[in-house]
Backbone as XML, in Angstrom:
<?xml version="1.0"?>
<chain id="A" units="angstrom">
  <residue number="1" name="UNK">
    <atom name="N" x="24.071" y="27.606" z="65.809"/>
    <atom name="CA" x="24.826" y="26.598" z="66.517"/>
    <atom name="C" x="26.305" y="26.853" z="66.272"/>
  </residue>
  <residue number="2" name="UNK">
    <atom name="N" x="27.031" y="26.803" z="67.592"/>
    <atom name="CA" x="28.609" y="26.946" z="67.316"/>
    <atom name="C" x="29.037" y="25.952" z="67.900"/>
  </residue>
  <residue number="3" name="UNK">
    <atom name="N" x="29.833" y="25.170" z="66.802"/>
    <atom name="CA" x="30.498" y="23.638" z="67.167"/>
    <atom name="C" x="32.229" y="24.033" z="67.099"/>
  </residue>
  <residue number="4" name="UNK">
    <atom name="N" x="32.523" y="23.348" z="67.792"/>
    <atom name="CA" x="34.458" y="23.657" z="68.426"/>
    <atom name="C" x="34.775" y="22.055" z="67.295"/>
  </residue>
  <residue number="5" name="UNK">
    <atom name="N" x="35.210" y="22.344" z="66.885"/>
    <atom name="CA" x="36.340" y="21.369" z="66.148"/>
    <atom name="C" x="37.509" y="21.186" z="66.970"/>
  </residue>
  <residue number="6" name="UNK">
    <atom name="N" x="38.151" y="19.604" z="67.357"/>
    <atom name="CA" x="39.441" y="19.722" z="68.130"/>
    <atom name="C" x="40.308" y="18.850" z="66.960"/>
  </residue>
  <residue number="7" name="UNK">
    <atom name="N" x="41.272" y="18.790" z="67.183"/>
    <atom name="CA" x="42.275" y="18.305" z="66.868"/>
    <atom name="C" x="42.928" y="16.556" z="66.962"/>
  </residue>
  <residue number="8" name="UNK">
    <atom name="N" x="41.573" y="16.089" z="68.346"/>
    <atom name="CA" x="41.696" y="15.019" z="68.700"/>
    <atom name="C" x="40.256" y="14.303" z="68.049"/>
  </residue>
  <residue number="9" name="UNK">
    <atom name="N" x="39.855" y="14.917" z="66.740"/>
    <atom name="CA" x="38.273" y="14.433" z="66.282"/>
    <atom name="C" x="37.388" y="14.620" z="66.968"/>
  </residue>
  <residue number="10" name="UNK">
    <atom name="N" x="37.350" y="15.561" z="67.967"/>
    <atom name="CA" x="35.998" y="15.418" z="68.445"/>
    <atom name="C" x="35.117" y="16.771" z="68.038"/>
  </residue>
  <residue number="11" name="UNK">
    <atom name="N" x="34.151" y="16.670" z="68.426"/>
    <atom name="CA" x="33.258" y="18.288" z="67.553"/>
    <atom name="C" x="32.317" y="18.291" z="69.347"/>
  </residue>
  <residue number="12" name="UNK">
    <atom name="N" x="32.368" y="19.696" z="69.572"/>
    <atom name="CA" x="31.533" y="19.867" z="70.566"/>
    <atom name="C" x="30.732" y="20.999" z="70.145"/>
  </residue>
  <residue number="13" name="UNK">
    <atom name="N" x="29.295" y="20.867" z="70.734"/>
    <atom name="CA" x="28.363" y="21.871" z="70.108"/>
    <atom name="C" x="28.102" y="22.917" z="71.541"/>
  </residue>
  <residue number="14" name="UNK">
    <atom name="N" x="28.640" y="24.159" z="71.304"/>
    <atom name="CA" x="28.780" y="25.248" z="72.541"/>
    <atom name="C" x="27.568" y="25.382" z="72.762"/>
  </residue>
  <residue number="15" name="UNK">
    <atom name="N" x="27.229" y="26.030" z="73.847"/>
    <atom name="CA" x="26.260" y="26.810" z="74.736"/>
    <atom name="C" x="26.863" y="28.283" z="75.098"/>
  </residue>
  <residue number="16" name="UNK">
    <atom name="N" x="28.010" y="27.940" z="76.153"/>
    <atom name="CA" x="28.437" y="29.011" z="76.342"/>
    <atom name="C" x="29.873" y="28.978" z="76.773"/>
  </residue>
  <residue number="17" name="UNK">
    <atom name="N" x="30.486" y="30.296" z="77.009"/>
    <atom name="CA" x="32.333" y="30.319" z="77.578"/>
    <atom name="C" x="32.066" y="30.954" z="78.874"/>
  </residue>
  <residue number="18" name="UNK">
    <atom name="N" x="31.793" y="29.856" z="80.303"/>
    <atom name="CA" x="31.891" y="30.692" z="81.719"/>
    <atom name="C" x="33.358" y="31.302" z="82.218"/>
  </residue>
  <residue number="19" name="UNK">
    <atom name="N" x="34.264" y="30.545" z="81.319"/>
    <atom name="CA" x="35.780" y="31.079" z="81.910"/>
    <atom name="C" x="36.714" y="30.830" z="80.930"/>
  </residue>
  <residue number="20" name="UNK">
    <atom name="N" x="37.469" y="31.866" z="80.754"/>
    <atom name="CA" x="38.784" y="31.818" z="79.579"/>
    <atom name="C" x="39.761" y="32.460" z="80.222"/>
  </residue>
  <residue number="21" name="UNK">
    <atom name="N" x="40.851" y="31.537" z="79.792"/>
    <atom name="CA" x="42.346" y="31.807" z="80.575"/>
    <atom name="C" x="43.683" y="32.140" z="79.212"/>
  </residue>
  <residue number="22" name="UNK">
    <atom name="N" x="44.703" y="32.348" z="79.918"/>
    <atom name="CA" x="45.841" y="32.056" z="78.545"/>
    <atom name="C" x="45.955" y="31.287" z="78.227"/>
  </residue>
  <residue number="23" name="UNK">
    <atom name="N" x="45.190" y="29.874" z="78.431"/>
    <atom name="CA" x="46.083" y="28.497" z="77.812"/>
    <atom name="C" x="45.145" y="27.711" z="77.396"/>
  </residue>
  <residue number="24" name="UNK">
    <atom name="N" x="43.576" y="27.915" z="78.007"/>
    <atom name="CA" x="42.328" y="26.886" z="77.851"/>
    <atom name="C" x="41.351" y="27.950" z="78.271"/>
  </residue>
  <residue number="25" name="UNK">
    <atom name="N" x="40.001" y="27.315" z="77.959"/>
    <atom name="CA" x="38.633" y="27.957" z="78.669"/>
    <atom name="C" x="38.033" y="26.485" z="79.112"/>
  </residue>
  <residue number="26" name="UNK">
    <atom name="N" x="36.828" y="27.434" z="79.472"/>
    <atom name="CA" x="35.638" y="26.217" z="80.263"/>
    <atom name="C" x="34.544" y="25.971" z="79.198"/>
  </residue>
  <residue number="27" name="UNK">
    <atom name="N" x="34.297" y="25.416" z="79.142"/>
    <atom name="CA" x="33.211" y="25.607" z="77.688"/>
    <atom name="C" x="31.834" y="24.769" z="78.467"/>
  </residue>
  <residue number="28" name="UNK">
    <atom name="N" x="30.941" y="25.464" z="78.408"/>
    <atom name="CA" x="29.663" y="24.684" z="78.538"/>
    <atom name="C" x="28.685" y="23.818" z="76.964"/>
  </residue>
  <residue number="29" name="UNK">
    <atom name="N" x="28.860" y="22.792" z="76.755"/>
    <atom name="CA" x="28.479" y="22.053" z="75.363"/>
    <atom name="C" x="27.697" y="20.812" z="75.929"/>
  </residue>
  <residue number="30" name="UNK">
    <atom name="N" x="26.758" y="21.129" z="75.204"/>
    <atom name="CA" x="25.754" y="19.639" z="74.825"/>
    <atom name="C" x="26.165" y="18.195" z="74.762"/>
  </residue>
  <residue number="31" name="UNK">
    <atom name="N" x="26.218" y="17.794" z="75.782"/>
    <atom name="CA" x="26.196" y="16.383" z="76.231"/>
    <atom name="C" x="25.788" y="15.618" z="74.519"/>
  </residue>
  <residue number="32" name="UNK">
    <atom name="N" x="24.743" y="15.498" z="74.165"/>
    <atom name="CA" x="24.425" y="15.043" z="72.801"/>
    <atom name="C" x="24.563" y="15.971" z="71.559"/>
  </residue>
  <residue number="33" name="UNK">
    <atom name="N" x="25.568" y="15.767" z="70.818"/>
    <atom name="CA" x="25.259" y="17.141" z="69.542"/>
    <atom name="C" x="23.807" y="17.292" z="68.952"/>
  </residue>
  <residue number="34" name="UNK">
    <atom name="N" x="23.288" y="18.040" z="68.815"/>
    <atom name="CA" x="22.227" y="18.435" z="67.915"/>
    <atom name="C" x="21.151" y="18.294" z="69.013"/>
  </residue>
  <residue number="35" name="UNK">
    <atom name="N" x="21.340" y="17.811" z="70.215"/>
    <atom name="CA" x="20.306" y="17.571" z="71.033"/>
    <atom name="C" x="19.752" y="18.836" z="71.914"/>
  </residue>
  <residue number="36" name="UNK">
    <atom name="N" x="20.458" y="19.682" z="72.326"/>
    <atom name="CA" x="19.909" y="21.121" z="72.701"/>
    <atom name="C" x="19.500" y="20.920" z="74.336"/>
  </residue>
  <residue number="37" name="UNK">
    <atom name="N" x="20.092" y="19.611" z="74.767"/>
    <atom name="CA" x="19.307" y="19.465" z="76.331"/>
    <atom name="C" x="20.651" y="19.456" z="77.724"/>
  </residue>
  <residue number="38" name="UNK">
    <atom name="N" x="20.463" y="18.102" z="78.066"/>
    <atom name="CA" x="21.845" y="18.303" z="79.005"/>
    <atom name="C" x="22.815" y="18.762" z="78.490"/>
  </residue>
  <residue number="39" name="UNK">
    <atom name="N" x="23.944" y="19.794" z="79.705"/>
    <atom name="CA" x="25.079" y="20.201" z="79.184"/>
    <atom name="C" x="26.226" y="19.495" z="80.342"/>
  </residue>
  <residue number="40" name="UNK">
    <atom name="N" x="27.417" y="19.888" z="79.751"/>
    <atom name="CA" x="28.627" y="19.377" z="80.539"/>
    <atom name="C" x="29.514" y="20.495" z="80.402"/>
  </residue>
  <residue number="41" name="UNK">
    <atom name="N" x="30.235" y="20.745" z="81.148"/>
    <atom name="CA" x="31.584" y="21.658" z="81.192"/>
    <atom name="C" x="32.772" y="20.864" z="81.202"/>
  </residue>
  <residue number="42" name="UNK">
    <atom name="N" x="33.269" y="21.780" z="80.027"/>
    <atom name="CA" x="34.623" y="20.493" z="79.310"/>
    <atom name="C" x="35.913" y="22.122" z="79.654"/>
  </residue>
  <residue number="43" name="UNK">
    <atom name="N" x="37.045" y="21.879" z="79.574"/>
    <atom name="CA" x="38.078" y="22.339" z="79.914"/>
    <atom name="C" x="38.441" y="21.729" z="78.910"/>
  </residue>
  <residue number="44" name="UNK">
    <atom name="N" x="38.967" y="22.850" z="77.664"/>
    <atom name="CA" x="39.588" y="22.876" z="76.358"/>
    <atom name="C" x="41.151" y="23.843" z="76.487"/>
  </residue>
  <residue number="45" name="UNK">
    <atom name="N" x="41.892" y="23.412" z="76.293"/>
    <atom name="CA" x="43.127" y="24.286" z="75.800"/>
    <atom name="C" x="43.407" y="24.443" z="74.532"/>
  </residue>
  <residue number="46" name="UNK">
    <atom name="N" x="43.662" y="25.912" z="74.567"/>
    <atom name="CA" x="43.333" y="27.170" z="72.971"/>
    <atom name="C" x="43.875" y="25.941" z="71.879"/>
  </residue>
  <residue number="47" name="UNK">
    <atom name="N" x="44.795" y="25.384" z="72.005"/>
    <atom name="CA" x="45.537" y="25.063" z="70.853"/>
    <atom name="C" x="44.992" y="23.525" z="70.656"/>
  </residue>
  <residue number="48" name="UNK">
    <atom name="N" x="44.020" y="23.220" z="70.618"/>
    <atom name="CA" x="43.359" y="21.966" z="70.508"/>
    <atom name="C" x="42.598" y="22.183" z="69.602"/>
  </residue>
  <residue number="49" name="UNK">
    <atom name="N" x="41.904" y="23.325" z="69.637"/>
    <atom name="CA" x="40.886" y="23.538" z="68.993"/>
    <atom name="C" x="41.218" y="23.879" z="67.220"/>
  </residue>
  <residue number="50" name="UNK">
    <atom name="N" x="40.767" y="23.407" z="66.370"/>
    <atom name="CA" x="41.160" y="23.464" z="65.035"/>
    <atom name="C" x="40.419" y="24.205" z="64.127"/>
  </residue>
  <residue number="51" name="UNK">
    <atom name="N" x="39.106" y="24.212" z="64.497"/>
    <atom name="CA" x="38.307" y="25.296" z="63.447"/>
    <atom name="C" x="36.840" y="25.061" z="64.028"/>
  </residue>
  <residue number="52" name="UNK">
    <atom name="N" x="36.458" y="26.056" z="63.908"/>
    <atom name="CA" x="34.735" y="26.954" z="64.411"/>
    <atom name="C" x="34.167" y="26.836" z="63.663"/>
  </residue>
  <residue number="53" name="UNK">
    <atom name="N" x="32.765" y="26.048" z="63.378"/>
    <atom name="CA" x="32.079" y="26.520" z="62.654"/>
    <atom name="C" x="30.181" y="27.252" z="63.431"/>
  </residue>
  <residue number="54" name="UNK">
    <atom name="N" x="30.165" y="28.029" z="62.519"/>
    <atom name="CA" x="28.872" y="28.787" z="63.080"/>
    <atom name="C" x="27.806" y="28.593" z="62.206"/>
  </residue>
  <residue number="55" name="UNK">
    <atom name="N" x="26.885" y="27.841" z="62.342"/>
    <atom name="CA" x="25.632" y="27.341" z="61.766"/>
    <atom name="C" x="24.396" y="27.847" z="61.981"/>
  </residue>
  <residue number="56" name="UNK">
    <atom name="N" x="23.292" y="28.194" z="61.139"/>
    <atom name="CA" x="22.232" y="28.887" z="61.733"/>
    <atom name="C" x="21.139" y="27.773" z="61.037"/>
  </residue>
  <residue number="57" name="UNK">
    <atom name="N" x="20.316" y="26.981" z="61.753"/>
    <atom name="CA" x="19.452" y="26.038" z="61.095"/>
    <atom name="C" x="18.275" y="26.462" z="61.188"/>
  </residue>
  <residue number="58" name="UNK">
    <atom name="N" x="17.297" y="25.775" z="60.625"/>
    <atom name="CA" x="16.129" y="26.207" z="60.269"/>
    <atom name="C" x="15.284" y="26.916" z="61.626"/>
  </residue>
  <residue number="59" name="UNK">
    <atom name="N" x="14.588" y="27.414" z="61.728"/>
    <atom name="CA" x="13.955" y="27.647" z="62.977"/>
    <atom name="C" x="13.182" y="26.657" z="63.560"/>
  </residue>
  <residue number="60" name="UNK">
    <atom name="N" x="12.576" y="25.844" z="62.649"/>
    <atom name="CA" x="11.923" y="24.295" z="63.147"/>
    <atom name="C" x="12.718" y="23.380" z="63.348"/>
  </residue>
  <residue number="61" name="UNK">
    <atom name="N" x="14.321" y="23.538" z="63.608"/>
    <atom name="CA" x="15.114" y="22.622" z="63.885"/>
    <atom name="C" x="16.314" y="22.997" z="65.118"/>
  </residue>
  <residue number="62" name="UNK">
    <atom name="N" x="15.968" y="24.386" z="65.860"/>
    <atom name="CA" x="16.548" y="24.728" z="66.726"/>
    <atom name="C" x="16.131" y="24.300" z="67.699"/>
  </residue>
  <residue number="63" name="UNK">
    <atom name="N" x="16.922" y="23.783" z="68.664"/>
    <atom name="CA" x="16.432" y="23.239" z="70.094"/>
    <atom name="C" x="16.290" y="24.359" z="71.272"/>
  </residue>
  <residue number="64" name="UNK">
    <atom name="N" x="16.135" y="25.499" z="70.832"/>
    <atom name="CA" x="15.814" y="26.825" z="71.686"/>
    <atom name="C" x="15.699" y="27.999" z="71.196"/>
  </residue>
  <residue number="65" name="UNK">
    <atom name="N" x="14.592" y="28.787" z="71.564"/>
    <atom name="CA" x="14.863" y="30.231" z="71.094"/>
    <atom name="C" x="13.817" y="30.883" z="71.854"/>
  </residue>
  <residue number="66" name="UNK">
    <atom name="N" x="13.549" y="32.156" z="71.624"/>
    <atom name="CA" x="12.635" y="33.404" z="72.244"/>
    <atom name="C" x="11.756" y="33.943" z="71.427"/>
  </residue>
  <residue number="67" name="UNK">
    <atom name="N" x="10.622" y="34.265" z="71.463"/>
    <atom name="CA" x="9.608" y="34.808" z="70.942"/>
    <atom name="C" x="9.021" y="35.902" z="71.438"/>
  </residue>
  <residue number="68" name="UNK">
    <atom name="N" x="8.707" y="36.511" z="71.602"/>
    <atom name="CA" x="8.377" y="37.972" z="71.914"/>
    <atom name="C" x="6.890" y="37.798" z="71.617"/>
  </residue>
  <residue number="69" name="UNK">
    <atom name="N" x="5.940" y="37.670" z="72.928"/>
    <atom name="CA" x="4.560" y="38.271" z="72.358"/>
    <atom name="C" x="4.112" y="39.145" z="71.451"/>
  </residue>
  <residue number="70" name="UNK">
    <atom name="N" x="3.179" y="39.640" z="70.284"/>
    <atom name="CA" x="2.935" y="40.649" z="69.718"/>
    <atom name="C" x="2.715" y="41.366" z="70.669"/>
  </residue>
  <residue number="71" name="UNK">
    <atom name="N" x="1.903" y="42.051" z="71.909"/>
    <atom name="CA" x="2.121" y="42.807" z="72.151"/>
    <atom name="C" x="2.996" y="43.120" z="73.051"/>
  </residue>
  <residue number="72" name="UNK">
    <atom name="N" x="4.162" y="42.872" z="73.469"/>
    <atom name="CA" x="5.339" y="43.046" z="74.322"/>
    <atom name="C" x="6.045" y="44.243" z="73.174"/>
  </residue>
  <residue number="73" name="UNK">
    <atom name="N" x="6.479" y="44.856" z="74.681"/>
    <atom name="CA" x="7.511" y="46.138" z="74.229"/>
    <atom name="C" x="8.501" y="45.698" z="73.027"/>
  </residue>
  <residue number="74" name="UNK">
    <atom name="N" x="8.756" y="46.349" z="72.052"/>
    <atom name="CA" x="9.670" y="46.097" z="70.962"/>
    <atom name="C" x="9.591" y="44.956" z="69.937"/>
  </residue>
  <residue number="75" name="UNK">
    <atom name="N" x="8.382" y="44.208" z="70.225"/>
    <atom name="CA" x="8.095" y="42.978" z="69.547"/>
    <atom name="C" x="7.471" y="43.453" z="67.921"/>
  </residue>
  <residue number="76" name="UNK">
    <atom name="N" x="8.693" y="43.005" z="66.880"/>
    <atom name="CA" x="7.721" y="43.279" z="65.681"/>
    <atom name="C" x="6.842" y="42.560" z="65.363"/>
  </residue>
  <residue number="77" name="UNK">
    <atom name="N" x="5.752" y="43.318" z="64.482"/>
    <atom name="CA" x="4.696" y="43.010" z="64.395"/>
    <atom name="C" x="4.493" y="41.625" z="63.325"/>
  </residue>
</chain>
């Protein structure tokens, strides 16, 4: 999980960056933190943002991921 720290208290939990400029990006983030479901696109400018943090939680507590059949190409065993 990568959460944006701003400057104005708020914490947004990313998804993804569809667009970055010189002054702001577009940020796609979770409507609910920790919730992993609806998203919103927020328009952040660079200098708002105060500190990143990058979190990796349990695997029984991620709200998404991929699994690879055992027998699918490249899937370890």
């Amino acid at each position: 999980m990568v959460t944006l720290h701003l400057a104005n208290g708020a914490a947004l939990d990313l998804c993804h960056v569809p667009a970055l400029e010189a002054a702001w990006f577009a940020a796609e983030v979770f409507r609910e933190r920790g919730s992993g479901q609806e998203m919103d696109v927020v328009f952040v400018p660079h200098a708002l943002v105060m500190r990143v943090t990058v979190s990796l939680w349990h695997r029984s507590q991620r709200p998404a991921w991929f699994e690879l059949p055992p027998e699918a190409p490249g899937a370890v065993p």
